[in-house]
FIMI-634128 format. One line per 10 residues: number of its first residue (from 1); their letters; for each residue y, z negated, x of N, C-alpha, C. Coordinates in pm, 1 decimal. Layout:
N
NUM) A) Y,Z,X,Y,Z,X,Y,Z,X | ...
//
This chain:
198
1) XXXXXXXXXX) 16637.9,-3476.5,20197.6,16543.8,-3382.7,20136.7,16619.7,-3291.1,20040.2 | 16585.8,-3144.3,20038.4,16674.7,-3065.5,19980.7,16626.3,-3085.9,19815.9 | 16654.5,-3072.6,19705.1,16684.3,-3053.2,19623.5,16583.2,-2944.4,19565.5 | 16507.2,-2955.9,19476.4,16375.6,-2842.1,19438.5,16399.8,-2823.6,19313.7 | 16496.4,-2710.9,19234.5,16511.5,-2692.3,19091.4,16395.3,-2572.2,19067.4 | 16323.8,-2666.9,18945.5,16213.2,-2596.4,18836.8,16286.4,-2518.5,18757.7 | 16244.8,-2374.3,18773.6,16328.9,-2272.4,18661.0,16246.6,-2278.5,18537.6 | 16122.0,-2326.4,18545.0,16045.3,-2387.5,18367.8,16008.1,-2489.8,18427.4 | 15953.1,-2526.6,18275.9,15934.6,-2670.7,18244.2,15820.1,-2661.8,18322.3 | 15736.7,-2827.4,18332.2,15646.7,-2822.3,18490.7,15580.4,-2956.0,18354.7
11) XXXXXXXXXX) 15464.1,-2968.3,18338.3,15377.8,-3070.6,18232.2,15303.5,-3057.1,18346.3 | 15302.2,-3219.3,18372.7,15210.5,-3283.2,18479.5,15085.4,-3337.5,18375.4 | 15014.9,-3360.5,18452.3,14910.2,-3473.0,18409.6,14802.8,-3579.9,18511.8 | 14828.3,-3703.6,18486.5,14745.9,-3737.7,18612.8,14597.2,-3752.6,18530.2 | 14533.4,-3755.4,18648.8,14348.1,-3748.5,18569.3,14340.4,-3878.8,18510.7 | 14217.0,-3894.0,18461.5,14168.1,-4010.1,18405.1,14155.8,-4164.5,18450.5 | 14118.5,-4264.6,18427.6,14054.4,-4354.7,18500.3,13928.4,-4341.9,18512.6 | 13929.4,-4308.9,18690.4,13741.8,-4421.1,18776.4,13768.0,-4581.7,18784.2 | 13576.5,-4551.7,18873.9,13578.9,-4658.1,18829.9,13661.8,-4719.7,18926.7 | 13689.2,-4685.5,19046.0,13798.9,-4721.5,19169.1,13924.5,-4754.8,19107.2
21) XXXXXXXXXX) 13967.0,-4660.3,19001.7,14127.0,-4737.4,18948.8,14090.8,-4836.6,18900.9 | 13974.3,-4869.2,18810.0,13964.2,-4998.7,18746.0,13928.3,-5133.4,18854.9 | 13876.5,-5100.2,18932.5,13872.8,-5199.1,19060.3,14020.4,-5240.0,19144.1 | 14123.8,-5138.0,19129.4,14222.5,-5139.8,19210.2,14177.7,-5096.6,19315.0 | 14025.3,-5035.1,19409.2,14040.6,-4947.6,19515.6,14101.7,-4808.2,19559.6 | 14165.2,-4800.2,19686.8,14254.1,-4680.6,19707.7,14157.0,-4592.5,19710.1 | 14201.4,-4487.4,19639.3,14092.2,-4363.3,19651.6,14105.3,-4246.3,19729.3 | 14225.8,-4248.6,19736.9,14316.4,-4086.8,19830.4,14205.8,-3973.6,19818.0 | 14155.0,-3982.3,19940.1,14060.2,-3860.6,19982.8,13931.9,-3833.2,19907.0 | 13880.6,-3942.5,19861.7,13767.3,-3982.7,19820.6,13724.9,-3917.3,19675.5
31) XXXXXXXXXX) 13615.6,-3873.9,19700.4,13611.6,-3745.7,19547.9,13539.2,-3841.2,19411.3 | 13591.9,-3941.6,19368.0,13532.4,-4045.3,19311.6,13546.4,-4008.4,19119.3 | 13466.0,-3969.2,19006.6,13440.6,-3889.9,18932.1,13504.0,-4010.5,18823.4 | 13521.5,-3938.9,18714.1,13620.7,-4055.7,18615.2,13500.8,-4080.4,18552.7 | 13515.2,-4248.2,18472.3,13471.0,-4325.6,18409.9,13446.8,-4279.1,18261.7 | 13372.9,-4389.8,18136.7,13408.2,-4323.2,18027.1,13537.3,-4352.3,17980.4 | 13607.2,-4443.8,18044.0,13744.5,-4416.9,18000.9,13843.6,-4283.2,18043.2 | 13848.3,-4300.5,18148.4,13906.9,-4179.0,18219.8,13839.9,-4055.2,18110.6 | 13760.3,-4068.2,18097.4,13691.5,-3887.1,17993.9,13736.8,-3912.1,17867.5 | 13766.6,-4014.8,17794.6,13850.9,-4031.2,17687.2,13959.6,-3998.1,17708.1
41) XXXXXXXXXX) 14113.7,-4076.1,17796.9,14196.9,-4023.4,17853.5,14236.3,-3874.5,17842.0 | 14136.6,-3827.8,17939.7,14129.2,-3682.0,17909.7,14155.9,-3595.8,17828.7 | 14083.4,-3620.3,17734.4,14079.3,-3536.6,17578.5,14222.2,-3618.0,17504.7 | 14224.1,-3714.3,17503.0,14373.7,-3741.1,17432.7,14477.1,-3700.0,17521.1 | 14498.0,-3662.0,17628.8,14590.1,-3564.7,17683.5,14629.7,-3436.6,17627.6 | 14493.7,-3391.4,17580.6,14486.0,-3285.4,17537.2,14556.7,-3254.6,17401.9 | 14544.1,-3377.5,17356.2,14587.2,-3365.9,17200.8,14746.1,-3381.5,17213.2 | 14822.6,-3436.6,17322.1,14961.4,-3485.3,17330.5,15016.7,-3312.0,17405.7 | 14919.6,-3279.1,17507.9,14948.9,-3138.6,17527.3,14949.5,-3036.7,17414.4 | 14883.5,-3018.5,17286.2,14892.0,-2923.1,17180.6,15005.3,-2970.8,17115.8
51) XXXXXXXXXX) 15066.5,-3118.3,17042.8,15199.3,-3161.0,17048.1,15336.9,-3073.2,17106.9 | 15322.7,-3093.3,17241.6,15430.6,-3088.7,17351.1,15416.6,-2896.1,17348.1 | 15322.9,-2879.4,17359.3,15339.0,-2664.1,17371.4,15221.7,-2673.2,17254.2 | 15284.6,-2627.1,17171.1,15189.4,-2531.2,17041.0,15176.4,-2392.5,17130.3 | 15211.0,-2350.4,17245.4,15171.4,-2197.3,17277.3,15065.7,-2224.6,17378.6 | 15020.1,-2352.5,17416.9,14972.8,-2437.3,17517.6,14857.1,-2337.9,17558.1 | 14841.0,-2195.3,17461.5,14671.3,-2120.5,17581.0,14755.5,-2029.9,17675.2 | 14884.1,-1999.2,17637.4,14943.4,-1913.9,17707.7,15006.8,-1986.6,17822.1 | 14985.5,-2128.1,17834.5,15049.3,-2203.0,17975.9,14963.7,-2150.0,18081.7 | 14990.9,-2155.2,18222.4,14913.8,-2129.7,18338.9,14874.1,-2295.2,18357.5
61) XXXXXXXXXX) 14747.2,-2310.1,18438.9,14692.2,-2431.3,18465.1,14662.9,-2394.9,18616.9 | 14640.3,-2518.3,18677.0,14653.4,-2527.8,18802.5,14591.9,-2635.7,18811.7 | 14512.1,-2665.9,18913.9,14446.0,-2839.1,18884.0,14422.9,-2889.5,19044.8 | 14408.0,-2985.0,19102.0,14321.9,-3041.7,19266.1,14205.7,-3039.2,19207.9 | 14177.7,-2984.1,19336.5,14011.3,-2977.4,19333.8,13895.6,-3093.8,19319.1 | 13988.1,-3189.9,19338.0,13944.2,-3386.4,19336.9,13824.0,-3323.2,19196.2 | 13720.9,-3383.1,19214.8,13667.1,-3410.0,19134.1,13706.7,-3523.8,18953.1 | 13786.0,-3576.6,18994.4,13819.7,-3692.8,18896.0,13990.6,-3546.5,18804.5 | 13991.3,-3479.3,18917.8,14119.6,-3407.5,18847.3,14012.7,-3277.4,18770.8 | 13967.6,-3239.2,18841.8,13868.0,-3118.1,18771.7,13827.2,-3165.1,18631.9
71) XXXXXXXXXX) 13732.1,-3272.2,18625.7,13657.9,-3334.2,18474.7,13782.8,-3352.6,18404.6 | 13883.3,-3378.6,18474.1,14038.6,-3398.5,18335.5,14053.5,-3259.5,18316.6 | 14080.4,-3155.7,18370.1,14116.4,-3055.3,18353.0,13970.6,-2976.7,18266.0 | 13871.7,-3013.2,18310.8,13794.6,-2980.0,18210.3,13762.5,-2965.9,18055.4 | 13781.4,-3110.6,18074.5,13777.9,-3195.4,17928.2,13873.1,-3138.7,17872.0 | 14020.8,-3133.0,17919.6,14143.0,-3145.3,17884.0,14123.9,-2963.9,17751.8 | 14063.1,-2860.9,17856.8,14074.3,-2757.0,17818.4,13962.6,-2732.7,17677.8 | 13818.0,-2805.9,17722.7,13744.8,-2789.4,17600.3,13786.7,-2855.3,17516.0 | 13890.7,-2959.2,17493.4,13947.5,-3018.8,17358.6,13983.6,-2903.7,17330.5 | 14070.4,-2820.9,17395.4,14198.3,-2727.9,17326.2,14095.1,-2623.6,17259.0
81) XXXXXXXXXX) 13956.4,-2610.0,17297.2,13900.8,-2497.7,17265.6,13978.7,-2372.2,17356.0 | 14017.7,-2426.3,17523.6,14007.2,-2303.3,17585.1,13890.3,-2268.0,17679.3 | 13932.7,-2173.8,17747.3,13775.1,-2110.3,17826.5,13801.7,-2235.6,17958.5 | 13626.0,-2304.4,17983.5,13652.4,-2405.2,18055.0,13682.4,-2385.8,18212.5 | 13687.7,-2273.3,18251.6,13698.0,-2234.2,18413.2,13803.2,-2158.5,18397.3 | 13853.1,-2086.0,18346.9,13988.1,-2025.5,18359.5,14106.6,-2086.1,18418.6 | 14098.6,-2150.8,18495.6,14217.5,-2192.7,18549.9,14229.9,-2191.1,18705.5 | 14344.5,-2181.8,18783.7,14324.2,-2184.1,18967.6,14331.0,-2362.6,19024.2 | 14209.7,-2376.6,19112.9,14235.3,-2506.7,19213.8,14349.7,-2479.1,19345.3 | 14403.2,-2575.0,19354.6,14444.3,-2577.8,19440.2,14461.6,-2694.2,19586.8
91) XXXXXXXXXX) 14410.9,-2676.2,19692.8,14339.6,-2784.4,19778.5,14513.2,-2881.1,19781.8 | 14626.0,-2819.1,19807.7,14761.4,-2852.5,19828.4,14782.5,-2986.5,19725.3 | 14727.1,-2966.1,19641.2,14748.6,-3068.4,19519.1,14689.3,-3143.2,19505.4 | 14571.4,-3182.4,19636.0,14487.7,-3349.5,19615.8,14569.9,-3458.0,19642.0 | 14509.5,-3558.0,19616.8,14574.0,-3664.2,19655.0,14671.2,-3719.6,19766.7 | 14709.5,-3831.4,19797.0,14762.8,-3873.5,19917.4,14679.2,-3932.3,20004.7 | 14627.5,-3917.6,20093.0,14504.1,-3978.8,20173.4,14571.0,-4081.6,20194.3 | 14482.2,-4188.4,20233.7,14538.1,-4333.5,20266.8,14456.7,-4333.8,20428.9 | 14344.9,-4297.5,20491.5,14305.1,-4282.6,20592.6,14197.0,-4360.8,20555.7 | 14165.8,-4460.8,20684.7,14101.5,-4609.7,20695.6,14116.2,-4675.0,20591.6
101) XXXXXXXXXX) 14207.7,-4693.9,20509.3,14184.1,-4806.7,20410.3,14153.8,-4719.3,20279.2 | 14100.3,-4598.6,20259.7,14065.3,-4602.2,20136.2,13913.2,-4694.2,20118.5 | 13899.4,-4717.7,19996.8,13773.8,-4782.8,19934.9,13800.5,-4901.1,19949.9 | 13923.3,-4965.5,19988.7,13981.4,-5092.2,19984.7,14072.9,-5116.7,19965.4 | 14073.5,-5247.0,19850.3,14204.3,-5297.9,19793.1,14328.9,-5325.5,19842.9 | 14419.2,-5314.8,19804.5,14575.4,-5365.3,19841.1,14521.1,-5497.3,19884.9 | 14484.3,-5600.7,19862.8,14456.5,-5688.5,19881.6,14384.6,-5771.2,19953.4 | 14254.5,-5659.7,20002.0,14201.7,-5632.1,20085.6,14269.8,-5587.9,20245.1 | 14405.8,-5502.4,20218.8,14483.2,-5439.1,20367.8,14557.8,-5566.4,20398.0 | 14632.6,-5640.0,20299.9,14731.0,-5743.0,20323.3,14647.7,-5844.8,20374.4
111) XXXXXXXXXX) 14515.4,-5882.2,20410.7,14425.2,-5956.1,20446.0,14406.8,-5933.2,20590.6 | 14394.5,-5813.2,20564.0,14265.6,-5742.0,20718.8,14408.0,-5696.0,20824.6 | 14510.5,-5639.6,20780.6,14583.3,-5562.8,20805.5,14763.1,-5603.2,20808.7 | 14795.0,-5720.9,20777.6,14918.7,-5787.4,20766.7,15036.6,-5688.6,20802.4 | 15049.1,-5702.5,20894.6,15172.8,-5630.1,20988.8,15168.1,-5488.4,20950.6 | 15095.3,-5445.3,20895.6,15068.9,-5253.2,20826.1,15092.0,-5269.6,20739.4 | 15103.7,-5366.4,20641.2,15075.1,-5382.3,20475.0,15233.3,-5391.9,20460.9 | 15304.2,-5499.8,20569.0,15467.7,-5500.7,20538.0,15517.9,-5411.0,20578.1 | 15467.9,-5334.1,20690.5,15522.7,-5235.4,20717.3,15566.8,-5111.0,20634.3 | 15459.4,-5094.9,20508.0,15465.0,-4993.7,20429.8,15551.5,-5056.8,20304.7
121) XXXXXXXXXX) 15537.7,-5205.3,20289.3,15622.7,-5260.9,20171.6,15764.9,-5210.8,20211.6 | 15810.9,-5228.6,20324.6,15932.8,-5186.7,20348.0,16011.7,-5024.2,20351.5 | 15883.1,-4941.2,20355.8,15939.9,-4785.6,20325.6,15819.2,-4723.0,20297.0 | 15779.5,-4756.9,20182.0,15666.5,-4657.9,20117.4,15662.5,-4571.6,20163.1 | 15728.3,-4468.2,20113.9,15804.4,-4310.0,20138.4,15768.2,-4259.0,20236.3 | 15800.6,-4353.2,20352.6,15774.3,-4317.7,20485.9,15623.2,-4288.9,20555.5 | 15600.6,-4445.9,20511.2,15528.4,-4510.1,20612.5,15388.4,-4465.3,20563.0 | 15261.0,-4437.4,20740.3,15183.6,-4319.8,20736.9,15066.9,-4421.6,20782.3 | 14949.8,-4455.6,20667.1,14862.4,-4512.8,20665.4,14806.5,-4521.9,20800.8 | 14654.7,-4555.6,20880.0,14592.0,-4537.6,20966.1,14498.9,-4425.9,20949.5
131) XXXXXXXXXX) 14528.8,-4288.9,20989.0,14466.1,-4180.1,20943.3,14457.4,-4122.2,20857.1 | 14586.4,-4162.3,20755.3,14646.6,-4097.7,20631.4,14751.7,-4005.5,20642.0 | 14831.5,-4038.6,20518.2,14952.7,-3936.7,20497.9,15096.4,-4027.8,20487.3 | 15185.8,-4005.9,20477.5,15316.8,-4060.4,20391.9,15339.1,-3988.0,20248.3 | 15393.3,-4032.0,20165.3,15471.1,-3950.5,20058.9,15542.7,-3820.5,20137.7 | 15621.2,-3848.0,20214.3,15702.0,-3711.4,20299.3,15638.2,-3670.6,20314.4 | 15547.8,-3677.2,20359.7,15414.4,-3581.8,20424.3,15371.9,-3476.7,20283.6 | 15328.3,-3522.8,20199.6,15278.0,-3517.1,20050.7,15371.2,-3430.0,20005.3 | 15535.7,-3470.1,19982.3,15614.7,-3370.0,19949.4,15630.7,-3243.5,20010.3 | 15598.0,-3248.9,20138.0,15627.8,-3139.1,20198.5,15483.7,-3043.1,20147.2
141) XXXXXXXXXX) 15343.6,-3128.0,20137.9,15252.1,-3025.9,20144.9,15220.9,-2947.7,19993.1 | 15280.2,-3033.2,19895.6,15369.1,-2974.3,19703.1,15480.7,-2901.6,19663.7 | 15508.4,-2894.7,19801.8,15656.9,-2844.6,19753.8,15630.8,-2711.2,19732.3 | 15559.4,-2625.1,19865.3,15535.3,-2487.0,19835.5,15468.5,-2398.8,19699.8 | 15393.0,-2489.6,19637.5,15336.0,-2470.8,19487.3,15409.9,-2490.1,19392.0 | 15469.1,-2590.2,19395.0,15660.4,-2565.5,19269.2,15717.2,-2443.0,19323.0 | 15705.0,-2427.4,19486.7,15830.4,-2285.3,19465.0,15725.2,-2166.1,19422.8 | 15616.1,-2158.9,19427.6,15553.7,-2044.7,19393.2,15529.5,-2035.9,19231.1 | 15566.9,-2135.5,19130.1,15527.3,-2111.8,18989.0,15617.8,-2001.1,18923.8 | 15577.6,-1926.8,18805.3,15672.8,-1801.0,18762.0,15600.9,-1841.5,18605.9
151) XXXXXXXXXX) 15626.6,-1983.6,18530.3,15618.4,-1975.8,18427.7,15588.1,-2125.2,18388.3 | 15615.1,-2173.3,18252.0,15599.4,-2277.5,18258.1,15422.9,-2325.2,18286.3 | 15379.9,-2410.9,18328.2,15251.8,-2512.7,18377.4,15241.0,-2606.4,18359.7 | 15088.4,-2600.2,18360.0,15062.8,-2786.2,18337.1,14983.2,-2785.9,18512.0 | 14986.6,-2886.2,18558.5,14899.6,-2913.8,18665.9,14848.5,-3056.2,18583.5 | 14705.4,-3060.4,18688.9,14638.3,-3200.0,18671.7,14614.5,-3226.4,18793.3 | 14661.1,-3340.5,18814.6,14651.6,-3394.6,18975.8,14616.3,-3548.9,18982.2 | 14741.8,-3622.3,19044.9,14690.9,-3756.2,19092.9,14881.1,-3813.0,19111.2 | 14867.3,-3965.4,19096.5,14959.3,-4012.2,19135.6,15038.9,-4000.8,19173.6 | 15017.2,-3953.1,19327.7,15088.3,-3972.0,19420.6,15153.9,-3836.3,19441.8
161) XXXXXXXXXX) 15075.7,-3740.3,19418.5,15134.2,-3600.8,19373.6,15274.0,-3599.6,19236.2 | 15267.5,-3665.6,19164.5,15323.1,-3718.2,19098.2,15497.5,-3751.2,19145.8 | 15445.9,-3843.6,19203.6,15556.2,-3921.1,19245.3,15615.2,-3845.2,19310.4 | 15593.9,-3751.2,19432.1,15601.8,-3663.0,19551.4,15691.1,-3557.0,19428.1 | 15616.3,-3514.2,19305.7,15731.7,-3410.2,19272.0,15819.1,-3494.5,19169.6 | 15846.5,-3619.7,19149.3,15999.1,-3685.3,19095.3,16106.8,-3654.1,19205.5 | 16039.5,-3699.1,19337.2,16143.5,-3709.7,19417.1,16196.0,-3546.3,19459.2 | 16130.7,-3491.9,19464.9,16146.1,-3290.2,19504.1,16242.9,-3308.9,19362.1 | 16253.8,-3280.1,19284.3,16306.2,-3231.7,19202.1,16462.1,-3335.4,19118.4 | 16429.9,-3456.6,19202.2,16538.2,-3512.0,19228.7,16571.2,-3612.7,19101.4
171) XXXXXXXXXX) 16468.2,-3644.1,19033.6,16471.9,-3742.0,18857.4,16475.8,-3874.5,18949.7 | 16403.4,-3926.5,19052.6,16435.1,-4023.5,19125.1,16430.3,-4012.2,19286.7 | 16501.0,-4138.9,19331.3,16523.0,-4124.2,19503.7,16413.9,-4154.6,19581.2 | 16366.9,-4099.2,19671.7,16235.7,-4081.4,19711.7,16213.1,-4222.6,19736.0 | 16264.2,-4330.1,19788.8,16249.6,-4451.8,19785.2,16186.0,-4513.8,19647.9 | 16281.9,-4490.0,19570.3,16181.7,-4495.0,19408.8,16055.9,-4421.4,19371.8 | 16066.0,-4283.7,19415.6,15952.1,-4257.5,19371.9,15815.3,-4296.7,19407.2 | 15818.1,-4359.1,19474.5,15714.2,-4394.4,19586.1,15661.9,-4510.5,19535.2 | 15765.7,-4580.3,19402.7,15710.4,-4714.8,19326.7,15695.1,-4719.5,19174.1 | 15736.4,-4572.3,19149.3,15702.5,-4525.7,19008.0,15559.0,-4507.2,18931.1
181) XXXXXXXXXX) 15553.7,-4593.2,18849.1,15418.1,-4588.2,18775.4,15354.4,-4497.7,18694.7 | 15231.5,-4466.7,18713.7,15216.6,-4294.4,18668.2,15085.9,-4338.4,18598.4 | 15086.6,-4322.3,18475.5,14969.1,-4359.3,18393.8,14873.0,-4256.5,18375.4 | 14718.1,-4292.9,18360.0,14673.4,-4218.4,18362.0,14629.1,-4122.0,18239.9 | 14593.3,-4056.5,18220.3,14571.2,-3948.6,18170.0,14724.1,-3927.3,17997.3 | 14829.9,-3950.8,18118.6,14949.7,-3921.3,18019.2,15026.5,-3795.0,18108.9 | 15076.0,-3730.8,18000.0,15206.9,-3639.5,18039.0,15348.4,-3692.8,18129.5 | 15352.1,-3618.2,18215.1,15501.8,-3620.2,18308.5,15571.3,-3497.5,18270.5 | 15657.3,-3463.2,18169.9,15692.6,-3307.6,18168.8,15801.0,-3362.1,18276.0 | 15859.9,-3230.9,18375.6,15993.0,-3247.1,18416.0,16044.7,-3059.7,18404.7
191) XXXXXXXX) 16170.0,-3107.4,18353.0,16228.2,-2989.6,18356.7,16391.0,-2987.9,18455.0 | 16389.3,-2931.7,18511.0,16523.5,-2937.4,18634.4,16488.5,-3019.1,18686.6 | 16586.4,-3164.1,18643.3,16565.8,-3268.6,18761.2,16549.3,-3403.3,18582.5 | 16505.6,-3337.9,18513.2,16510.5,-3499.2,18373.7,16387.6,-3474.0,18358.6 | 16330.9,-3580.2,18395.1,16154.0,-3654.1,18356.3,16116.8,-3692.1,18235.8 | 16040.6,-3685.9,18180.8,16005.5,-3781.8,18053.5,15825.6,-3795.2,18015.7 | 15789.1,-3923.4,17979.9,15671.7,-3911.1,17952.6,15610.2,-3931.7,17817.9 | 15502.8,-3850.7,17777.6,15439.2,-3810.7,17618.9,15316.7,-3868.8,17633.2
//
């Protein structure tokens, strides 16, 4: 995979917690709306984002259209006291579909599903749910939105989007990224290829 250098800084954010993260169900596709935690989350993002850019109205925003990323990006903006729709969706930046097994646990696939479940233990990265995606898949469909930015951004997305731009931008090996833990409603700034989280 080629190598994706950010000419600005790139402030991620993943959305909040639903109630699906708190269950441990896969959500991928599934437009499942954040909890009252996740809407707390939210707004203290917001406060670590005025921290991280004091110029933070002059950032461009960008958000997935996921419902659970929208209410973060919502929230996120009426903390700051900015205008609450001013910002662009973008469909490129939803989640990672899982196919068939969303709305069911890891625990649940390693049950129902054995021989698929090791299959993916052995190359995350790769390996392409039953009517889902891979991470590769994912990187390829993010990548075109890093090359189109002309300033520094925050996006609000999801996980797996997440992970998909460690490995583009090269902070870890796509094998890793694919097992990197992405908390929710915290900061990922990456600038070049050095990650760090606020």
């Amino acid at each position: 995979m080629d190598k994706l250098t950010l000419p600005h800084r790139l402030i991620l954010v993943r959305h909040g917690e639903t109630d699906w993260n708190r269950e441990g169900r896969l959500q991928g596709g599934q437009d499942i709306p954040l909890n009252a935690l996740g809407r707390s989350q939210a707004a203290e993002a917001a406060g670590r984002l005025r921290t991280l850019a004091p110029d933070f109205a002059t950032l461009d925003y960008i958000g997935s259209p996921m419902q659970r990323a929208r209410e973060t990006m919502d929230i996120l903006r009426a903390t700051l006291e900015l205008s609450p729709g001013a910002y662009r969706l973008d469909d490129r930046l939803k989640e990672l579909t899982f196919g068939s097994w969303e709305g069911f646990t890891w625990r649940d696939i390693r049950k129902a599903e054995r021989e698929q479940a090791q299959l993916r233990e052995r190359d995350k990265w790769s390996f392409v749910p039953p009517g889902g995606e891979s991470y590769a898949m994912l990187a390829q469909r993010i990548r075109p939105v890093l090359e189109e930015l002309t300033r520094e951004t925050v996006i609000v997305s999801h996980g797996g989007v997440a992970r998909a731009v460690l490995a583009l931008v090269g902070a870890v090996s796509p094998q890793k990224a694919s097992m990197v833990e992405i908390w929710q409603g915290k900061i990922l700034t990456v600038t070049g290829s050095q990650a760090d989280w606020v």
